[in-house]
C-alpha positions in Angstrom: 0.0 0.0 0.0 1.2 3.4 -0.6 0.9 6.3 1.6 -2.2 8.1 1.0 -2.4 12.0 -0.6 -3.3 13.7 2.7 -3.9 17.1 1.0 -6.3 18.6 -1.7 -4.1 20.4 -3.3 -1.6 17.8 -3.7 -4.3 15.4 -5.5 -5.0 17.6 -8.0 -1.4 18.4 -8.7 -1.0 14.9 -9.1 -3.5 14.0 -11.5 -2.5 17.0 -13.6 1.0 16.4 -13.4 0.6 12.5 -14.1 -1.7 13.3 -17.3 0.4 16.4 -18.7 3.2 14.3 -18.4 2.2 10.9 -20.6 0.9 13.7 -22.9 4.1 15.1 -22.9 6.1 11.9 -23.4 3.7 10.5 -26.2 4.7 14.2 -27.9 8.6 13.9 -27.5 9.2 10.6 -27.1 7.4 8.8 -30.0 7.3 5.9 -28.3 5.1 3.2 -30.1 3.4 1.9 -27.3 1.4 5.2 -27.6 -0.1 3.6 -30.7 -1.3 0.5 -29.0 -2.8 2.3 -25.7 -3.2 6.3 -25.8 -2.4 8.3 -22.8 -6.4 9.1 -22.3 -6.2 5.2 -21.5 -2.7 5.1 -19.8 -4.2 7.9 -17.3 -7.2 6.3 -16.8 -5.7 2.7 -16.1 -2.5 4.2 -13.7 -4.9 6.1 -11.7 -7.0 2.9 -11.1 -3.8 1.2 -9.8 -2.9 3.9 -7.7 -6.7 4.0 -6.2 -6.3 0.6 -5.6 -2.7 0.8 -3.6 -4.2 3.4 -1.4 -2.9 6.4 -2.8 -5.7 8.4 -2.9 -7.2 6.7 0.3 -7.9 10.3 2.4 -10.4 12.5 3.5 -8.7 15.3 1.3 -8.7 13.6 -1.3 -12.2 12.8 -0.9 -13.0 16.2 0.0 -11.3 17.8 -3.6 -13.0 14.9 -5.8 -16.4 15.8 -4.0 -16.2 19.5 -5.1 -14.4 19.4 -8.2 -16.0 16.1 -9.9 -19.0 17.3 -10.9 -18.1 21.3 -11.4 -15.5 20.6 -13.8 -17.3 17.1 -15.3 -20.8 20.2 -16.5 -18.0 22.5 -17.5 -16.7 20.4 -19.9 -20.1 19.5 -21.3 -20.7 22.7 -21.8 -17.4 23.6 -23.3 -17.4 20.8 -25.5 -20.7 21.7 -26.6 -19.6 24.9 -28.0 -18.2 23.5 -31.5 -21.4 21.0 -31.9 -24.1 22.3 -34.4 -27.3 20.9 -33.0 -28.8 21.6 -36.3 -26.5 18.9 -38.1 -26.4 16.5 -34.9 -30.6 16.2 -35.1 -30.6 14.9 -38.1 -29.2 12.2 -36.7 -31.7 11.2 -34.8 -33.2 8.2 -36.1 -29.8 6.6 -36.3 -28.7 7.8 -33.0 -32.2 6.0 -31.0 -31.9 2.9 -33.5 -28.0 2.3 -31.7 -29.1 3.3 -28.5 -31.9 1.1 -28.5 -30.0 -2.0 -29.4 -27.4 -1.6 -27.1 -30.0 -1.7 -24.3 -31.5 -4.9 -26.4 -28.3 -7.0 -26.3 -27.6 -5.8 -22.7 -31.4 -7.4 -22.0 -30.9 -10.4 -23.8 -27.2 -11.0 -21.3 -29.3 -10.5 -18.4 -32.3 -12.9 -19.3 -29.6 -15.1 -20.5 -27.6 -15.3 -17.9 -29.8 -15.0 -15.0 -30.4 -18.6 -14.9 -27.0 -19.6 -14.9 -25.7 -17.5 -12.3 -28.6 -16.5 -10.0 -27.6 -19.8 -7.4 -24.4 -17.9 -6.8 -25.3 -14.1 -6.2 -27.0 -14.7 -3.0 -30.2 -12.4 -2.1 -32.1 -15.3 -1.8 -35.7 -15.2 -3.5 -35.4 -11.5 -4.6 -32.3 -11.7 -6.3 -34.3 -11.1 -9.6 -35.1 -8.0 -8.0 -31.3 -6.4 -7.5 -30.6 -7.7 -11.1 -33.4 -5.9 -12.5 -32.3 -2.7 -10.7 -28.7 -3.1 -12.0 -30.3 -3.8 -15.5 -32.4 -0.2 -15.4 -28.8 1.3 -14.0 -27.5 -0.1 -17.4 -30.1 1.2 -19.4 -29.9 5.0 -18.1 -27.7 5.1 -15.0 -27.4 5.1 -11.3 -30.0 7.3 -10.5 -33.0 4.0 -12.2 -31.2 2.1 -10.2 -32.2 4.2 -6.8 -35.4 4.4 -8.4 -35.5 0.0 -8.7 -34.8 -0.4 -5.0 -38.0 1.5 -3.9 -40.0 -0.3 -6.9 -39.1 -3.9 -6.7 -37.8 -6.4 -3.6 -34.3 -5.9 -3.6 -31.9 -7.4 -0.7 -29.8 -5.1 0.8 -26.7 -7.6 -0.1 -27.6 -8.2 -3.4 -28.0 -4.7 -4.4 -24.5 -3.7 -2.4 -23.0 -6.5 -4.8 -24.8 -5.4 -7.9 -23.5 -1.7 -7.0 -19.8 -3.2 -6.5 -20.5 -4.7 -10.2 -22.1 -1.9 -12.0 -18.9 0.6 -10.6 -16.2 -2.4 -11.8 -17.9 -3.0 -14.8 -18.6 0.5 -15.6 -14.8 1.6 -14.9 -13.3 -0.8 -16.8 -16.0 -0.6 -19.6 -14.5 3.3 -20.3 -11.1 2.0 -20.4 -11.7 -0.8 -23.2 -13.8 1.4 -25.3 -11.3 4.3 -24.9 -8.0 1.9 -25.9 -10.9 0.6 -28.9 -10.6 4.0 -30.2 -7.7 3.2 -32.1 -9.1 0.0 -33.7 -12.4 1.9 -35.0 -11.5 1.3 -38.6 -10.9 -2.2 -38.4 -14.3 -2.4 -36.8 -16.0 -0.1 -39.7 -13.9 -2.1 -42.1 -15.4 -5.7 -41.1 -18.9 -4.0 -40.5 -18.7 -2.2 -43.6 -20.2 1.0 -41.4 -21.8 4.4 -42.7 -19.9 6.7 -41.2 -20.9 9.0 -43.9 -23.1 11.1 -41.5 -20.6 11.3 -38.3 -17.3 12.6 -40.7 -19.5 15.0 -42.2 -20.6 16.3 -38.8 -17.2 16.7 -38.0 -15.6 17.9 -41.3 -18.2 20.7 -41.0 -17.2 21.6 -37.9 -13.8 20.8 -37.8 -13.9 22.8 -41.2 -15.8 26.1 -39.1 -13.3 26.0 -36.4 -10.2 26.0 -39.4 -11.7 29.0 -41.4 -12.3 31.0 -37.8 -9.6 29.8 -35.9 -7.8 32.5 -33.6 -4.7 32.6 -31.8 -6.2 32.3 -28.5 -5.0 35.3 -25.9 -4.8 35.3 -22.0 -7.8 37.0 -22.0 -9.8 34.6 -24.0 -8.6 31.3 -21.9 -9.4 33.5 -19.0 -12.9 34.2 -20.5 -13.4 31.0 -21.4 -12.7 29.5 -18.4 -15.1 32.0 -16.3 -17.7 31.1 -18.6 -17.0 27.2 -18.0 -17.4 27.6 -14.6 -20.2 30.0 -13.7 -22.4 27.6 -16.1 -21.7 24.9 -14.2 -22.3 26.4 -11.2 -25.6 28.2 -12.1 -26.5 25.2 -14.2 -26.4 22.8 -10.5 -28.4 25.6 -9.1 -31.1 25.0 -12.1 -30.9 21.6 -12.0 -32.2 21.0 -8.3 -35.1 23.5 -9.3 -35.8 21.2 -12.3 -35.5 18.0 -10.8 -37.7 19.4 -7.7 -40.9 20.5 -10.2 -40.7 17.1 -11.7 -40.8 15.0 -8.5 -44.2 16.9 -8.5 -45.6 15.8 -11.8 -43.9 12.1 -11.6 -41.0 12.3 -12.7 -38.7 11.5 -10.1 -36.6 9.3 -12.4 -35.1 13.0 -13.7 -32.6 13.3 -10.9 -31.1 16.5 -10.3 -27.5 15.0 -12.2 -29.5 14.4 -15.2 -31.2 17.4 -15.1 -28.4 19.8 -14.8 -26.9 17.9 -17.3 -29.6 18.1 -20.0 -30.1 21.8 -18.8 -26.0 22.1 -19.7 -26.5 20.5 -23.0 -29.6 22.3 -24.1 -27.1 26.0 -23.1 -24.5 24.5 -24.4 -25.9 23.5 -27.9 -28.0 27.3 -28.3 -24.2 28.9 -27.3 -22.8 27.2 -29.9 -25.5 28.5 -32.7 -24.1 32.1 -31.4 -20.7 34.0 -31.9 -19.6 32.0 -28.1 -19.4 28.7 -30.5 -16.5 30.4 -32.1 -14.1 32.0 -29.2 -10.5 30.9 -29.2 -9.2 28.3 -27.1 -12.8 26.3 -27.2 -10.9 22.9 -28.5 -7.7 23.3 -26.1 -10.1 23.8 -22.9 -12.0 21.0 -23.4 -9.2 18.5 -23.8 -7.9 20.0 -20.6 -11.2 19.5 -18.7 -11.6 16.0 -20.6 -8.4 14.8 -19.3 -9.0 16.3 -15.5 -12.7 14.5 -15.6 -10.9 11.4 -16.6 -8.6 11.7 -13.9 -10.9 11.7 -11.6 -12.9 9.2 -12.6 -10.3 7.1 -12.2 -9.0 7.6 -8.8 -12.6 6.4 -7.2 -12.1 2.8 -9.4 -10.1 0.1 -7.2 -8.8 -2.8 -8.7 -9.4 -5.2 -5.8 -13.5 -4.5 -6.5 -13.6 -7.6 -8.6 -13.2 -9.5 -5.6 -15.7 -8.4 -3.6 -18.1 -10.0 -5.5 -16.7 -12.3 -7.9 -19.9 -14.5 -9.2 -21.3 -10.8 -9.8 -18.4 -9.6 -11.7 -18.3 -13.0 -13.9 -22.0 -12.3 -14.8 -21.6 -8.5 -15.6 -18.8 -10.2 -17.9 -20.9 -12.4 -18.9 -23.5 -10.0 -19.9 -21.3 -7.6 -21.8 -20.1 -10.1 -23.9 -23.5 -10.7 -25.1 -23.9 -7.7 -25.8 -20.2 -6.9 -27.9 -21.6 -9.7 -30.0 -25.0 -8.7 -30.5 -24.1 -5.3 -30.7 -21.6 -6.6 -34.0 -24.1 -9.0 -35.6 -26.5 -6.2 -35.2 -23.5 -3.5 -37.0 -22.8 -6.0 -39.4 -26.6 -5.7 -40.4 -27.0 -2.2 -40.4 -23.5 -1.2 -40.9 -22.9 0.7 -37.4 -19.6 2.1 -36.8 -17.7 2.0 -33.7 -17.7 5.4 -32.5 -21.7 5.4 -32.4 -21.8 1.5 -31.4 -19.2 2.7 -28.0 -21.3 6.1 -26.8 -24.3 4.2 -27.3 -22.9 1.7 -25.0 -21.6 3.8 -22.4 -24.6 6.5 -22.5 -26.6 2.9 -21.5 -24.1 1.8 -18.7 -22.6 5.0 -17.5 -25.2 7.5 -18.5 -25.4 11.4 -19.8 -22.5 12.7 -18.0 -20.2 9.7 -19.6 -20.8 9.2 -23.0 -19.7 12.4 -23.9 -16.2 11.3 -22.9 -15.8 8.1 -25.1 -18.0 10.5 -28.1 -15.3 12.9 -27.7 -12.7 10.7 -27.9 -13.4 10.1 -31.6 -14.0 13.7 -32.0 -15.0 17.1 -29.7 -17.9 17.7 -32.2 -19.5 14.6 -31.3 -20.1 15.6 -27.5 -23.8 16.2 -28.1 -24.3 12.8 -29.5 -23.7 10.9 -26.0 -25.3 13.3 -23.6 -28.6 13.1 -25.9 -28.4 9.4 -25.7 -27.8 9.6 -22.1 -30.6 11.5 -21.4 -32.7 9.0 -23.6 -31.8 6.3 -21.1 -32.8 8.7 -18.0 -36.0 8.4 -19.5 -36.7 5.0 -20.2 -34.3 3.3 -17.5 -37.4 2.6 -14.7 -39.5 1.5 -17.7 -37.0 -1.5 -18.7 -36.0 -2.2 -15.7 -40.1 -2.7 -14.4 -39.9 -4.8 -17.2 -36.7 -6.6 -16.9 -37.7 -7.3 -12.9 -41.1 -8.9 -14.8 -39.1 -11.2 -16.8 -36.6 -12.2 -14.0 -39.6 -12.9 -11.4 -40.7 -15.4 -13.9 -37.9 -17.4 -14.6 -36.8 -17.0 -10.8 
């Protein structure tokens, strides 16, 4: 075990430190094992370890990722948002529900599947359908439908800690693989024969805006920039709990004040970037830097030694996802789905809004939109499949 980080400060400078410098050594060094695993997937994976040796095992540390997490996680949203056209991601649409839909499909069918085969060794006794169903609606649109799930359906207290062991495993790792995919996208497209027609020429248009009207960026834009960032995301939490408070009133409980602030962020975010705030300098270099400090965070509240916790869970959230990696490619291979769409999908199911932005923006900044809509479909439907999934489950249990 290491010593743990007993300061703040210190984390931060860590994280930053650790993440500038495999960005700096991929830059200088050339090394070729930057082609295999990119440093977005090198940080992500070291801070894991380090979260697992103790490192970051404090009540500073705790304290820093409680307040900067989800500031900085809505601030990037936002400025990510500023180089996405709305106008050119909606007619997407169609497409965008179709993946979304049969990612949550093929994650169904790896639960039904599975459910016999494994449901002697998760313990909860007669109402383990009940935890599994709430983990399903948790992979389906997040944690918040799986909150939701524990009020709605019989869950055991231990099953549902061991399905919330296995949905923060799973769900770590998950990012990791599809980020160190990015590299092998074309092989997928190639073997799916995808259309990615529609994605490049969302991003060539945008790409090609942020070319003609590029500026060298001044102090006084990053600083701009960087105020902007932040009072949205402050403001936007504010809005958020007021949102998520008048829907509790009309029903809608499953709209927790996360998802809310976080479609609230997108809806600002896509609207600025329709106005002359879309084009400011230094738009593409701040949201790599706040991309890379979200990651970083992310990571350090991931321990390894979670897989043994509850191993028979972790082998059937395994077992699950690779159900759903081959449905998800017999169902590409049919209607030629390319990996970039085929990975935020995923994650936007499993992680929800504020995640799938990260692995979208991995293939490209202008496709930040893309998995915070989906996200936000899954917010919405999450309690609905998972009623349905507990169905199901109760009848085979």
């Amino acid at each position: 075990m290491l010593p743990a980080i007993e300061n703040g400060f210190t984390f931060i400078a860590f994280l930053m430190f650790l993440a500038g410098g495999l960005l700096a050594m991929e830059k200088y060094t050339k090394w070729k094992v930057f082609n295999w695993v990119p440093p977005l997937v090198w940080i992500y994976i070291l801070n894991m370890v380090f979260c697992t040796l103790g490192l970051y095992n404090s009540e500073g540390v705790s304290a820093a990722y409680g307040v900067l997490k989800n500031n900085l996680l809505y601030a990037m949203i936002f400025v990510m948002l500023l180089r996405c056209d709305f106008r050119k991601i909606a007619k997407l649409s169609g497409r965008m529900i179709s993946i979304f839909l049969g990612c949550s499909i093929t994650l169904a069918l790896g639960f039904i599947v599975g459910f016999p085969i494994f449901k002697g060794s998760l313990g909860g006794g007669e109402t383990i359908w009940g935890a599994t169903a709430a983990l399903y609606a948790s992979w389906v649109g997040g944690s918040a439908n799986m909150a939701a799930m524990q009020d709605a359906l019989p869950v055991d207290a231990g099953a549902y800690a061991c399905a919330l062991t296995l949905d923060t495993v799973c769900y770590s790792v998950w990012i990791a693989l599809l980020l160190f995919a990015v590299k092998y996208a074309g092989k997928w497209n190639k073997s799916v024969k995808a259309d990615t027609s529609k994605l490049e020429a969302v991003a060539a248009a945008t790409n090609a805006e942020v070319a003609n009207e590029k500026k060298q960026a001044k102090a006084a834009d990053w600083i701009w920039l960087i105020g902007l960032a932040l009072i949205v995301s402050a403001l936007s939490q504010k809005i958020g709990l007021v949102m998520n408070n008048g829907l509790k009133e009309i029903g809608l409980a499953m709209f927790d004040k996360g998802t809310c602030t976080t479609l609230f962020v997108t809806v600002l975010g896509l609207v600025c970037a329709m106005t002359p705030l879309g084009k400011l300098p230094a738009v593409e270099e701040l949201s790599s830097v706040l991309l890379y400090a979200v990651v970083s965070l992310l990571a350090t509240q991931a321990p390894l030694n979670a897989l043994v916790e509850a191993p028979m869970w972790v082998v059937y959230g395994v077992f699950v996802l690779a159900i759903h990696v081959v449905g998800m490619y017999i169902l590409s291979k049919i209607f030629h789905w390319d990996l970039c769409m085929v990975s935020t999908a995923s994650v936007a199911n499993i992680g929800g809004s504020a995640s799938a932005p990260i692995i979208a923006c991995a293939y490209d900044d202008s496709f930040a939109g893309i998995g915070v809509l989906m996200g936000v479909l899954g917010a919405a439907i999450g309690n609905i499949f998972g009623l349905g999934m507990g169905a199901i489950l109760h009848m085979i249990a």
